[in-house]
C-alpha positions as CSV (number, residue, x, y, z in Angstrom):
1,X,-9.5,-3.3,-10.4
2,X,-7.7,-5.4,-7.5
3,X,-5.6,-3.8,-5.3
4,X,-2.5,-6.2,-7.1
5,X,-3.0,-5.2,-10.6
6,X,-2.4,-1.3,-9.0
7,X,0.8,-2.7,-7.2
8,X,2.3,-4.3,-9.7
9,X,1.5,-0.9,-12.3
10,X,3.5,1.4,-10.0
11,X,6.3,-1.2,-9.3
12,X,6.3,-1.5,-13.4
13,X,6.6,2.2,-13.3
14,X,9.3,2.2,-11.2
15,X,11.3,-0.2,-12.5
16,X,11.5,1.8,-16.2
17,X,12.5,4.5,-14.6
18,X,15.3,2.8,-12.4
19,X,16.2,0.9,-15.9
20,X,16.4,4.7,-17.3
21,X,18.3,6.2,-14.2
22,X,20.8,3.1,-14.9
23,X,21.0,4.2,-18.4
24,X,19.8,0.6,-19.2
25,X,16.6,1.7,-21.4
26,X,17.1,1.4,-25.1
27,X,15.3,4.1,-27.7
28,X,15.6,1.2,-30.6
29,X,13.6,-2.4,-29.6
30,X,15.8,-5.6,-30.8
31,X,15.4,-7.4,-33.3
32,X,12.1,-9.5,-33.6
33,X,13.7,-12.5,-33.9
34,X,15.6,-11.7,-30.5
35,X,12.3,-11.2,-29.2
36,X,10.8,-14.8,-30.5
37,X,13.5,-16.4,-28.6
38,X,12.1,-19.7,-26.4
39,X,14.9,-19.4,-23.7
40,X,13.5,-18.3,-20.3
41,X,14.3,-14.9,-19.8
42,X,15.1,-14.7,-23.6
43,X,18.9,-15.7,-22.3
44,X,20.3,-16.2,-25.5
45,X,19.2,-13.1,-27.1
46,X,18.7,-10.8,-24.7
47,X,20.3,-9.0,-21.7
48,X,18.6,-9.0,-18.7
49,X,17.5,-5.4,-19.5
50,X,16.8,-5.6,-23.0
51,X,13.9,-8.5,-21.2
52,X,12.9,-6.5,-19.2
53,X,12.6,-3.8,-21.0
54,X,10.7,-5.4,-24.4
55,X,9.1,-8.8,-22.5
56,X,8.3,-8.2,-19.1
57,X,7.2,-5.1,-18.8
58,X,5.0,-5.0,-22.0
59,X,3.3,-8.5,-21.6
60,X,2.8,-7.3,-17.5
61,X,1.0,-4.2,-18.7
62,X,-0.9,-6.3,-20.8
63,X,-2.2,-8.7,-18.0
64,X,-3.0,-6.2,-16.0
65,X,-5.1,-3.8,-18.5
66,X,-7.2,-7.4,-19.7
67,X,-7.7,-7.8,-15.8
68,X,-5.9,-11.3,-16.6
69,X,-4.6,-13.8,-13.7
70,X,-1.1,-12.7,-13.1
71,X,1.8,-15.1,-12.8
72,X,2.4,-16.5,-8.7
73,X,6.0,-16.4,-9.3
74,X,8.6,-14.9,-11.3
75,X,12.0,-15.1,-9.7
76,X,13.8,-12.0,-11.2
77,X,15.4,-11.2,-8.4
78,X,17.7,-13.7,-8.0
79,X,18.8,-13.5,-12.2
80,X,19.3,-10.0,-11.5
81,X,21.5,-10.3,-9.1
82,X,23.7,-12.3,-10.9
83,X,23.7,-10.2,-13.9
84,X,24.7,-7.2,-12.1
85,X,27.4,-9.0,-9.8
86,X,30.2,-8.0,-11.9
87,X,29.0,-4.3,-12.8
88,X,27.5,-3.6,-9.6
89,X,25.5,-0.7,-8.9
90,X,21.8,-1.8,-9.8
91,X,21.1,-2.4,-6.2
92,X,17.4,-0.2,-6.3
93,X,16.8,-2.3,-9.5
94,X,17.5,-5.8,-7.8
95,X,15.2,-4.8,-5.1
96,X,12.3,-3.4,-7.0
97,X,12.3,-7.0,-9.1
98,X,12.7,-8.5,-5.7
99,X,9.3,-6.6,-4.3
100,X,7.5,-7.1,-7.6
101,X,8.5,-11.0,-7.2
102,X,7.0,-10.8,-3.8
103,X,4.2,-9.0,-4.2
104,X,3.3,-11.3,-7.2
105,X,3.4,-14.4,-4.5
106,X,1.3,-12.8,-1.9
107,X,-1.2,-12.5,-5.0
């Protein structure tokens, strides 16, 4: 397995558990019909989270398992920072999407 697909697993990794330090990780998924949503970052039926949480992560874990290319840019970061601007307090959170969005440009 390439060195990226371990990287990005234990970034993965650490982003649930700062989503569950933040007490940001639902027990119950949405919806499916939130999930079908064509919006990027599922913005209309989703918080940031909740994508994270049910989109990201999952269809990450399930590019990296296959061995499948992995997408050169993601740009997280800079959503999550203004999701959080108002509640502050997710700054570990903003900087682990920042370092998965870099690492996944480095390739």
């Amino acid at each position: 397995m390439k060195p990226i697909y371990n990287d990005i697993a234990d970034q993965l990794l650490s982003l649930e558990m700062e989503l569950r330090r933040l007490d940001l990780w639902r027990s119950e998924p949405p919806p499916p019909e939130a999930l079908a949503s064509t919006e990027p970052f599922c913005v209309d039926t989703l918080t940031l989270p909740e994508w994270l949480q049910f989109i990201f992560i999952p269809r990450m874990g399930q590019l990296i398992r296959a061995e499948q290319p992995l997408p050169h840019q993601c740009g997280i970061a800079p959503i999550a920072e203004e999701f959080f601007k108002e509640t502050g307090g997710a700054g570990a959170l903003v900087e682990l999407l920042r370092a998965i969005d870099t690492r996944l440009q480095r390739g």
